[in-house]
Structures are given as C-alpha cells and as structure tokens.
C-alpha positions in Angstrom: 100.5 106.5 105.6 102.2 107.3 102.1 100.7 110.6 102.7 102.6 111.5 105.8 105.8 109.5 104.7 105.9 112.2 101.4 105.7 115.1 104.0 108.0 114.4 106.1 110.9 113.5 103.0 109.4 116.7 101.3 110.0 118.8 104.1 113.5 117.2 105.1 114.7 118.0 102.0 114.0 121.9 102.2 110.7 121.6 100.0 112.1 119.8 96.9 111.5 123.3 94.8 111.9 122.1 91.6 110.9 123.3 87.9 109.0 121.3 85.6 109.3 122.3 82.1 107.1 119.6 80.7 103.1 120.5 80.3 101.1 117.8 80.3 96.8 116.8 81.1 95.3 113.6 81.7 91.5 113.2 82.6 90.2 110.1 82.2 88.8 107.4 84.9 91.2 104.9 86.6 90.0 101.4 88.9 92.4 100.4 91.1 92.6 97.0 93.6 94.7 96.0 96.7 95.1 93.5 98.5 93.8 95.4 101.7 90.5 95.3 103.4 87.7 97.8 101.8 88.3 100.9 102.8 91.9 100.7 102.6 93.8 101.7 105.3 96.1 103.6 103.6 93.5 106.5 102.7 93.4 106.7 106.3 97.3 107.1 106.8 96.7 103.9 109.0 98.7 100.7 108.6 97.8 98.5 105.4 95.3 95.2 106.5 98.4 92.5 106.2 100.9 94.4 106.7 102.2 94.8 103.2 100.8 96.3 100.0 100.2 94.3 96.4 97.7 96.3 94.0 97.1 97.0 90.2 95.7 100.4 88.7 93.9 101.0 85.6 93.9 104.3 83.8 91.9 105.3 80.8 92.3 108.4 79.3 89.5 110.2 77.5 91.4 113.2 76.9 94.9 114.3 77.5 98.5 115.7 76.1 102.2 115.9 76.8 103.1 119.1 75.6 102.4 118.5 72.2 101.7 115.1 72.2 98.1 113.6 72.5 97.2 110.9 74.7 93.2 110.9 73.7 91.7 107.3 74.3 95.0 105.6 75.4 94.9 103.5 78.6 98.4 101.9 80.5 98.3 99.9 83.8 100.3 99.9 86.8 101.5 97.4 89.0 103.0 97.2 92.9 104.7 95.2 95.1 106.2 96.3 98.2 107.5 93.9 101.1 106.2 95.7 104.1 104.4 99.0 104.2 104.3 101.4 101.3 106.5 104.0 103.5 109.1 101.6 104.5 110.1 101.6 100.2 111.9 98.9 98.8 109.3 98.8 96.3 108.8 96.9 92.7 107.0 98.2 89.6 106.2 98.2 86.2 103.6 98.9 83.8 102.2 98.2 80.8 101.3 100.7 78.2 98.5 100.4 75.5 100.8 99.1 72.2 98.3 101.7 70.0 100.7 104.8 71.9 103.1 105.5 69.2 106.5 106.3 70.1 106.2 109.6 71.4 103.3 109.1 73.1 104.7 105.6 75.1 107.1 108.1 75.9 104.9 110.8 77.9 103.3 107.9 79.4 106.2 106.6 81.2 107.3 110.1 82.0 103.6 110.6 83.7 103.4 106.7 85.1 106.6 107.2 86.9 106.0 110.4 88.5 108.5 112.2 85.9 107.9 115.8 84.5 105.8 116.4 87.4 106.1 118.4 90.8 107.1 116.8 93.8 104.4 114.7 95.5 101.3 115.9 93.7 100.5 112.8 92.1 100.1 109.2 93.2 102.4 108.4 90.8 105.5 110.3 91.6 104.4 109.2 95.5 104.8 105.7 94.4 107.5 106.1 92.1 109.5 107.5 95.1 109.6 104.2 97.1 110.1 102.3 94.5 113.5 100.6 94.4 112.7 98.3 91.4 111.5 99.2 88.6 110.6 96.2 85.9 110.9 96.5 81.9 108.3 98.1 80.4 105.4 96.1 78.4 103.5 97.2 75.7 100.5 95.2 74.6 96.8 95.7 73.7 94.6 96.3 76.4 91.2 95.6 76.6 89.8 98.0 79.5 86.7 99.7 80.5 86.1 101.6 83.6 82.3 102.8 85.3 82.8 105.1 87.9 79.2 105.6 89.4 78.4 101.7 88.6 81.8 101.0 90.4 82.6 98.3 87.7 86.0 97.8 86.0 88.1 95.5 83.7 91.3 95.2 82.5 92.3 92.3 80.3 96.1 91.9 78.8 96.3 88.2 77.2 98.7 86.4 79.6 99.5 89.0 81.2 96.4 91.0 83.8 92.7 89.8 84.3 91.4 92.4 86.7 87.8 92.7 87.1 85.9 95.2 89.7 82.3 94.6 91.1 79.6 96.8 93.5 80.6 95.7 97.0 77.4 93.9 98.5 75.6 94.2 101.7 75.7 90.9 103.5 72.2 91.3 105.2 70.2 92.4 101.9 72.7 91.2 99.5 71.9 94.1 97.4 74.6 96.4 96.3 76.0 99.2 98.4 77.5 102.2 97.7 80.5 103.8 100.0 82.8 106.6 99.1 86.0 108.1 100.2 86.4 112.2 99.8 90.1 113.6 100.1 89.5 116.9 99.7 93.4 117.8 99.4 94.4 113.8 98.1 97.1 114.1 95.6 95.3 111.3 93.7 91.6 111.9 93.7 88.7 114.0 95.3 86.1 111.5 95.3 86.6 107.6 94.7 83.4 104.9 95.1 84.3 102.1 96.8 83.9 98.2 95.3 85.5 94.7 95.3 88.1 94.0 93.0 89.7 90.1 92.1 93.2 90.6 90.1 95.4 87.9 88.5 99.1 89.5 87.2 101.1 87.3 85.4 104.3 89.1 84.2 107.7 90.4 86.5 105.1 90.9 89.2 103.2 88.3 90.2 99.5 88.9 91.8 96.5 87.0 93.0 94.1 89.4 95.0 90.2 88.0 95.6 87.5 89.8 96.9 89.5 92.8 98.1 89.4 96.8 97.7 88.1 98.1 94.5 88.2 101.5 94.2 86.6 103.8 91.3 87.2 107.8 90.4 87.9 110.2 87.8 91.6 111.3 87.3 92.1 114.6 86.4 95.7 115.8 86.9 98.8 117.5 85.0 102.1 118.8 85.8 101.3 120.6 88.9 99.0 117.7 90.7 95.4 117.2 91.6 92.5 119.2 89.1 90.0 119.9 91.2 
C-alpha cells in the first residue's frame, strides 16, 4: 500500500528529479516488528490487519560510510506510529541512535534514518519519512542489539527505553519451527526478508506494546540511489 501511495505522489509531482550530492553505503542486517498479522499486509500493497500501523526496526551496520564518514559496527533503531493506514500520513517518529556514533557520524545517521541525502522513494526510510508528520527528539543511548537473518532471531535492548526480541514462527500442528519468506524483487527496502514473530515494548515519545506479531529478518544493503541488489 505505501508502495503505491509513493507512486502515485512521485508521479504527481512530475518525477521529483532531484540531485543528491551526498554518497553514502550501509550494509548491514535490520529486524523489524509490526503490529500486523505475519505476512504483513503491507508487502502486499493490501490494507494493514487493524487498520493502523505501530512497528519498530532494528538496523546493524557491519559496514558503511557517509561520504567520508564511517559508520562500521554502529546500529540506531526506528520507531512508528501512524493513526490509520501508512498512506493516509499523519505519522509520528523518532529514533534512537547508538551513543558510540560520534558527532559526525550521529549526523549521517539521521540524514539516512529520515530519508535525507537520498533519492526520492528508494528507501524505506525516505518512504516513511514522507508520511510522517511528527517527528520526536532524537535519542542517543547504548544499544544492545544482535540480529540472525537465516535463524530469524533478533534483539534490541535500550535500558528503559526498547525491549524487542524476534523468534522462528512455529507451526501449530508440529510445533516445530517454520520458515516463510517474502521476495520483492524491485522493493525499495529489501530483496529477500524471512519471516518470524516479534514481541516489542517502547517506552519513550512513542509508546508500543506489540505480542506475538510480524517479525521480519533481511540484509540491508542500500546508499544514496536505493536498493543494492
């Protein structure tokens, strides 16, 4: 559904051609959990499960710059809240960056967690940006975070802040774990994801309590220019 909603305002708006000056490279792996049902509709371009979206992502970088800045083994989480559907905006986020990012590097963070310094809707994260209509402080703090793509297990843990912990998802009949994956061939976040449960408890401007919901697992590779396939 975002998907479709970023087409539709790229092409109303002649293209958006714009130049980005900034060069920058992250590849790392990210978890990410929503309150929606697995599978999450929104891969789909289909309604979200409830009607609204709440969900938390998780990015750690093993390597990466910003221009000449290097991000190398820095991780930063982000948070959303929207009221209704993802399309529909109104939007609140913020995000917490790993307090080890020294000044220059907090600041190519933000620049790549907001969807700044980077071409118009190629990344999840200028998409998200975009129907955003609050955007909370920014927190730095130390993370604890560790991410296993092909085990599809996460967590993130901010003292007082995030406890977000992702599991397998399990087959009710042979209670065994299962393995399901989602390919995108053109996404602008991913190629391939694996699929899991996730349980998330935010404490800080945004509040969230998800349980048992979508997990999802992949490598992020991405600069400036979207997607590394």
């Amino acid at each position: 559904m975002y998907y479709n909603f970023f087409l539709k305002l790229y092409f109303k708006q002649g293209g958006l051609f714009v130049v980005i000056t900034d060069k920058w490279m992250i590849r790392g792996k990210e978890f990410s959990n929503c309150n929606c049902a697995f599978g999450c509709p929104c891969q789909f371009n289909a309604a979200s499960t409830h009607g609204f979206c709440e969900a938390i992502g998780s990015v750690l970088i093993e390597e990466g710059y910003f221009n000449d800045t290097p991000l190398d083994g820095l991780c930063f989480v982000t948070i959303y809240k929207w009221p209704g559907e993802i399309s529909e905006g109104n939007g609140q986020q913020q995000i917490i960056i790993d307090e080890r990012a020294n000044p220059d590097q907090r600041e190519a963070l933000k620049k790549i967690a907001y969807g700044e310094s980077t071409a118009p809707g190629t990344t999840h994260f200028y998409v998200f940006s975009s129907t955003v209509s609050d955007i909370h402080e920014t927190l730095y703090a130390p993370i604890q975070m560790s991410i296993d793509v092909d085990a599809r297990k996460g967590h993130t843990g901010i003292d007082n802040l995030v406890h977000s912990v992702g599991t397998p998802m399990i087959d009710p009949h042979s209670n065994q774990e299962t393995r399901r994956q989602i390919h995108i061939p053109d996404g602008f976040e991913f190629t391939y994801a694996e699929l899991g449960e996730g349980s998330s408890k935010v404490n800080a401007h945004i509040d969230l309590d998800l349980n048992g919901s979508y997990g999802q697992f992949n490598i992020l590779h991405m600069n400036q220019d979207g997607v590394i396939r």
